[in-house]
Wavefront OBJ file of the C-alpha trace (Angstrom):
o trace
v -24.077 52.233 -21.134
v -22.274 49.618 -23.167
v -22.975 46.290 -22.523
v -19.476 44.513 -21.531
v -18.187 41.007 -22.211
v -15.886 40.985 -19.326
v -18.183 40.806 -17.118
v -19.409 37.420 -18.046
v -15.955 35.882 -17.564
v -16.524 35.214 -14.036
v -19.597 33.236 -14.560
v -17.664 30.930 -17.468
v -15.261 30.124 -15.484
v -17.324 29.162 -12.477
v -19.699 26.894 -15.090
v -16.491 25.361 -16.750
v -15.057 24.679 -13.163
v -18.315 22.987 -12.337
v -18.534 20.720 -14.959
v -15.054 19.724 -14.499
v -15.762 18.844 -11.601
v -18.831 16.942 -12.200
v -16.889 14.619 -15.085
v -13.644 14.104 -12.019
v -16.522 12.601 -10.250
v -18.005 10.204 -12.778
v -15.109 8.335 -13.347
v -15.501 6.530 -9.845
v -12.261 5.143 -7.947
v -9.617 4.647 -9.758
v -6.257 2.453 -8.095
v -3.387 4.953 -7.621
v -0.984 4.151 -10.276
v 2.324 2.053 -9.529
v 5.464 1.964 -11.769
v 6.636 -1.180 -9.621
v 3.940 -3.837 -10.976
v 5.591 -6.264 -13.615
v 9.326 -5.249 -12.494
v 11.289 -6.404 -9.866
v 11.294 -4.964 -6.560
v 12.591 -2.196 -5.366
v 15.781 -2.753 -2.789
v 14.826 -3.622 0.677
v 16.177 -0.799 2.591
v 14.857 -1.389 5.882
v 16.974 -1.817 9.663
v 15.882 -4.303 12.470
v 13.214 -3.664 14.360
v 12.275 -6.391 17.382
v 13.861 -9.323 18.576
v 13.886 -11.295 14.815
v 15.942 -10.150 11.638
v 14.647 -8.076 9.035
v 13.333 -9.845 5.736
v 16.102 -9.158 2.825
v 16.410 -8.887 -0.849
v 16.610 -12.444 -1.006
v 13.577 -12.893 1.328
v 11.557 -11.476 -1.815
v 13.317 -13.674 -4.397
v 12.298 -16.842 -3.146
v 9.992 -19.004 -4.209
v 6.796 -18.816 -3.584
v 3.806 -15.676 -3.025
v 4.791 -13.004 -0.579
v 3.247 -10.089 0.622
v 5.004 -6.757 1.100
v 2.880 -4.507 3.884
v 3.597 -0.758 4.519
v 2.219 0.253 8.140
v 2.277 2.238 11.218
v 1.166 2.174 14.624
v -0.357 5.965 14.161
v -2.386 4.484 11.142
v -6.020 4.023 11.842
v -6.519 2.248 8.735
v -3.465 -0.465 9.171
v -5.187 -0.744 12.899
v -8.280 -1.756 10.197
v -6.876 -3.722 7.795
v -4.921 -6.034 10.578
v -7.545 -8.837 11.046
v -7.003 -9.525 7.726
v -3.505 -9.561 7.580
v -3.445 -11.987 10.480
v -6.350 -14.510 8.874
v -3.815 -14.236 5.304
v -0.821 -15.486 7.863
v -3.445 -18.557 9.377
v -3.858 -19.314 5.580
v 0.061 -19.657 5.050
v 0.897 -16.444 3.220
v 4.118 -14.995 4.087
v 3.840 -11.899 4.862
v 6.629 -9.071 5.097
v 6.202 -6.069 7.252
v 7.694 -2.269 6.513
v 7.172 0.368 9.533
v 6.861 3.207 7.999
v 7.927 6.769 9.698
v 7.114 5.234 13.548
v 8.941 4.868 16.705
v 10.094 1.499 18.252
v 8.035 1.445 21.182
v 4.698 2.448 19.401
v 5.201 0.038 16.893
v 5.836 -2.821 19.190
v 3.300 -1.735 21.800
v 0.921 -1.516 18.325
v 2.203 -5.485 17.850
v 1.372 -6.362 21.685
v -1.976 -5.273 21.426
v -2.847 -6.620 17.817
v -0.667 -9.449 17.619
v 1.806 -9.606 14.678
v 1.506 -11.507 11.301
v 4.517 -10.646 9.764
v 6.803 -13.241 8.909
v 10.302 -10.831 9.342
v 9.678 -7.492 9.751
v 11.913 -4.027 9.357
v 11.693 -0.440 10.247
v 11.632 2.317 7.180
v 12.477 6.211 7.759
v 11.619 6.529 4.298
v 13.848 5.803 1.832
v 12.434 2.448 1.195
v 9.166 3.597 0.743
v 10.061 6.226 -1.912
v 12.041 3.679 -3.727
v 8.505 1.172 -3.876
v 6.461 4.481 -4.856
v 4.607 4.351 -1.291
v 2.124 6.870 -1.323
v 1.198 6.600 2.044
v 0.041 3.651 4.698
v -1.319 0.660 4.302
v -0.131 -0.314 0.975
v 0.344 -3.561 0.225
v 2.473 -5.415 -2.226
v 1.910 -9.049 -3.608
v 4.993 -10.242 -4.653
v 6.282 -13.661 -6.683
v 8.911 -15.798 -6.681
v 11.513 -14.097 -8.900
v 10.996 -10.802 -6.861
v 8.462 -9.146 -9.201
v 5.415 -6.927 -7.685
v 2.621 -8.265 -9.195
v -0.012 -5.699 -7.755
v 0.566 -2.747 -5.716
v -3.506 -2.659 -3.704
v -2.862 1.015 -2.164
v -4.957 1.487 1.246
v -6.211 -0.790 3.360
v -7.160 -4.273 3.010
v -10.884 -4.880 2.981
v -12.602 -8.061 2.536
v -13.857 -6.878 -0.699
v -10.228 -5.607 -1.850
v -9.055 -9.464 -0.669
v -11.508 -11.246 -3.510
v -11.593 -8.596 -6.248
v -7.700 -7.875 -6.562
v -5.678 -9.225 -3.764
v -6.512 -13.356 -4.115
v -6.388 -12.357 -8.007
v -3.220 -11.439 -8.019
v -1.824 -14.034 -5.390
v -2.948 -17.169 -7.997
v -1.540 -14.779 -10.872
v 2.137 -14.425 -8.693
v 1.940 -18.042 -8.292
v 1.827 -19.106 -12.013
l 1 2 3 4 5 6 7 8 9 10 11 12 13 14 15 16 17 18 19 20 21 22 23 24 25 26 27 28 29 30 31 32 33 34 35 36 37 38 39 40 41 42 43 44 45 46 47 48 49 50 51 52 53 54 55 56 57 58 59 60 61 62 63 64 65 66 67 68 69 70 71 72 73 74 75 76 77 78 79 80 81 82 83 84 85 86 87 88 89 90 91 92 93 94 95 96 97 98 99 100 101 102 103 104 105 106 107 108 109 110 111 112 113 114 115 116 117 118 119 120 121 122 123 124 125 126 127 128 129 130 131 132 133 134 135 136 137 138 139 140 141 142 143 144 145 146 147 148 149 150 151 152 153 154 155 156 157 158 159 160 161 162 163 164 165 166 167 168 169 170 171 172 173 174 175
């Protein structure tokens, strides 16, 4: 009986896929990437949502740091992230909300129960959220006062997210 290569092939490929694998996990988290930091924003596409009016293009191009925060009441990790949003608003950051994909009456009994920090706030389908390259909820954009996105911080807000890259950014956005 001849001794055949072929039969090794399975074996390779199941070592190569291994190792692959093991060098995907060495690189450690990486942030998603996001075509929208250092150019303006995107259009805000969003319609009312509550009593208040929605936050506008110009909202974004005035002066001063702004905030730009994806969410949805079926999120468990915007549920998470909310006590932080709320202690950013008691520090006097303005912060603009986006519902993303959610119904009126969950997101405002989500609002009841949590308490809202948004500054205006508007409901998305979607559109708006593929033109800002949302890959899904929370995402968070810190925004200056010409209307650039200075960081995109995809997921939720975390305390350790707020010092290493969120505050960071906010002192860069208002330079």
């Amino acid at each position: 009986m001849a001794f055949r290569p072929l039969i090794l092939l399975p074996l390779a490929l199941f070592a190569l896929f291994g190792y692959l694998a093991y060098q995907g996990m060495q690189k450690g988290d990486q942030p998603l990437p996001s075509m929208m930091e250092g150019h303006q924003a995107a259009a805000v596409r969003v319609t009312p949502l509550g009593e208040g009016a929605p936050f506008t293009d110009a909202d974004l191009r005035a002066p001063g740091v702004k905030l730009v925060n994806f969410w949805a009441s079926w999120c468990e990790p915007c549920r998470a992230e909310h006590p932080m949003l709320e202690a950013l608003q008691k520090e006097g950051v303005v912060i603009y909300g986006v519902n993303y994909k959610d119904t009126p009456e969950a997101s405002g009994k989500f609002l009841a129960e949590m308490g809202s920090p948004y500054a205006k706030i508007g409901a998305d389908s979607g559109p708006m959220a593929l033109d800002w390259g949302v890959y899904g909820v929370p995402e968070t954009y810190v925004i200056n006062g010409q209307g650039v996105v200075v960081l995109r911080l995809a997921g939720p807000i975390t305390a350790g997210t707020l010092e290493s890259q969120l505050r960071p950014a906010m002192v860069k956005a208002a330079q």
